[in-house]
C-alpha positions as CSV (number, residue, x, y, z in Angstrom):
1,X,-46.1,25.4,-69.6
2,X,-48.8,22.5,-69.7
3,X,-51.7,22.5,-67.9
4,X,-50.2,24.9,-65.5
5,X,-47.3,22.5,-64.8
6,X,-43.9,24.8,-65.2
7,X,-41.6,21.5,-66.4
8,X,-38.2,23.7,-66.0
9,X,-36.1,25.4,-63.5
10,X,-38.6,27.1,-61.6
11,X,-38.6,29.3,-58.2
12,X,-41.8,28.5,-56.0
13,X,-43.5,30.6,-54.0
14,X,-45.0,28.7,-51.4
15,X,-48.6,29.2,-49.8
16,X,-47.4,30.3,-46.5
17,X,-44.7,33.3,-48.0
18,X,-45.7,36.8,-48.5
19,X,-44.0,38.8,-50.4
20,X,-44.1,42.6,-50.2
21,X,-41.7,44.2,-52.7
22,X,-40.6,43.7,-56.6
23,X,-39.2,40.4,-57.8
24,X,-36.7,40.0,-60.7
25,X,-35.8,36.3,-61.8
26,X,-35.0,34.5,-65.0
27,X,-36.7,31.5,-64.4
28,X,-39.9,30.1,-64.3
29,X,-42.3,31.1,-61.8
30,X,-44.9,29.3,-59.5
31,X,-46.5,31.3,-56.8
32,X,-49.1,29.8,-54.2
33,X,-48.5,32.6,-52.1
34,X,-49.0,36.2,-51.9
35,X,-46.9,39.2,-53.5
36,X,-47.5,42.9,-53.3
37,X,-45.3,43.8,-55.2
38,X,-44.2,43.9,-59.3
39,X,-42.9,40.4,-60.8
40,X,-40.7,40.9,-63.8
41,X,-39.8,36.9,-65.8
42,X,-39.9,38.6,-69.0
43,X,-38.6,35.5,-71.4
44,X,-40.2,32.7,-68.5
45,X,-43.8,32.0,-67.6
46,X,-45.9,32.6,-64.7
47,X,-48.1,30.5,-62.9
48,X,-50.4,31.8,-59.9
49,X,-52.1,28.7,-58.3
50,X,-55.6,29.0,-57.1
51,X,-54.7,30.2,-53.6
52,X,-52.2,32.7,-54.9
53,X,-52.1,36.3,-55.1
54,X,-50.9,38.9,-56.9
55,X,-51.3,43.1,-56.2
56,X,-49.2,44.6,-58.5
57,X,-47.7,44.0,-62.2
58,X,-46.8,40.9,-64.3
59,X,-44.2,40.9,-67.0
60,X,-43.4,37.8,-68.4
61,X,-43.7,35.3,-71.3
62,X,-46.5,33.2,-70.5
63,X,-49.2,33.7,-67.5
64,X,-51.8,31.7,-66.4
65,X,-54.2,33.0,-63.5
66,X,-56.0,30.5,-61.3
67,X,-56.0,32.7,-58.0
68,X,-56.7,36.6,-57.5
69,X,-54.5,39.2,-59.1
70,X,-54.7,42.8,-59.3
71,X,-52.9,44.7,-61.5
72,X,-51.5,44.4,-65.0
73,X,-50.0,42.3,-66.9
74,X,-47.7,42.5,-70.2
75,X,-47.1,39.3,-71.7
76,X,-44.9,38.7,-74.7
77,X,-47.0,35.1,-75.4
78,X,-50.8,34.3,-73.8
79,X,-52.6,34.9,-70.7
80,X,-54.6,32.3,-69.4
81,X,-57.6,33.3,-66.7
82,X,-59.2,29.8,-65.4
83,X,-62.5,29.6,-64.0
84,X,-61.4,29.2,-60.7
85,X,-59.2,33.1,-60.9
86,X,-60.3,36.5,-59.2
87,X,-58.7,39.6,-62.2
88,X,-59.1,43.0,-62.3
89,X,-56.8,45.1,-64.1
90,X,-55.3,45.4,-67.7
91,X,-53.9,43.0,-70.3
92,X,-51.3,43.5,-72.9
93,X,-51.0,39.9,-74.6
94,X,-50.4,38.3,-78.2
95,X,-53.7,35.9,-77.1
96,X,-55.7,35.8,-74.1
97,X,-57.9,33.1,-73.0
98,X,-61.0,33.1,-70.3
99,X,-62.8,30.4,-69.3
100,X,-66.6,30.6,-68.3
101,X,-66.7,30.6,-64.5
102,X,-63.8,33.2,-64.1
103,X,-63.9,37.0,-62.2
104,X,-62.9,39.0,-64.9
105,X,-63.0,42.7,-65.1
106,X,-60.0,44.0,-67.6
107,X,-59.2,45.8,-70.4
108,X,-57.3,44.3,-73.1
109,X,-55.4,45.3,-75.7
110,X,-54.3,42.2,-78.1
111,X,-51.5,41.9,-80.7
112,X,-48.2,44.1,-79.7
113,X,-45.5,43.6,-77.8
């Protein structure tokens, strides 16, 4: 993932879907929309646009948050929270990164998988 741009096979999740259940894929993930619901990519990355959002958990590879999310995430690689995100919840990440600007109220514990 660069600069939020998933360069792969990818499943998008427009801004006008909602989602309410759990979501399974092995693929990339884009998500503009809105899931309630769990999201389980474990070995892709995840990407929630600024006008996405997420109630539930994340398990995947990569994340970057640039809308609101609540729940947890468990990420094998880094979690990304830009200045424009909304997160509350917990973090289990190898690195996690949070620019200034960003709603962020988490706990996170750093370093296992």
């Amino acid at each position: 993932m660069e600069d939020g741009i998933v360069k792969e096979e990818k499943t998008t999740v427009n801004n006008s879907t909602i989602i309410e259940g759990s979501i399974k894929a092995k693929e990339h993930m884009i998500i503009n929309g809105t899931i309630k619901g769990n999201v389980e990519i474990n070995n892709f990355n995840l990407f929630l646009g600024p006008g996405g959002k997420i109630e539930g958990e994340v398990h995947a590879q990569n994340v970057r948050i640039r809308g609101y999310m609540k729940g947890d995430i468990k990420a094998t690689g880094k979690v990304e929270i830009t200045k424009e995100a909304n997160f509350s919840g917990k973090i289990n990440s190898k690195s996690i990164s949070v620019e200034q600007g960003a709603f962020f109220d988490a706990s996170v514990e750093l370093g296992k998988e």
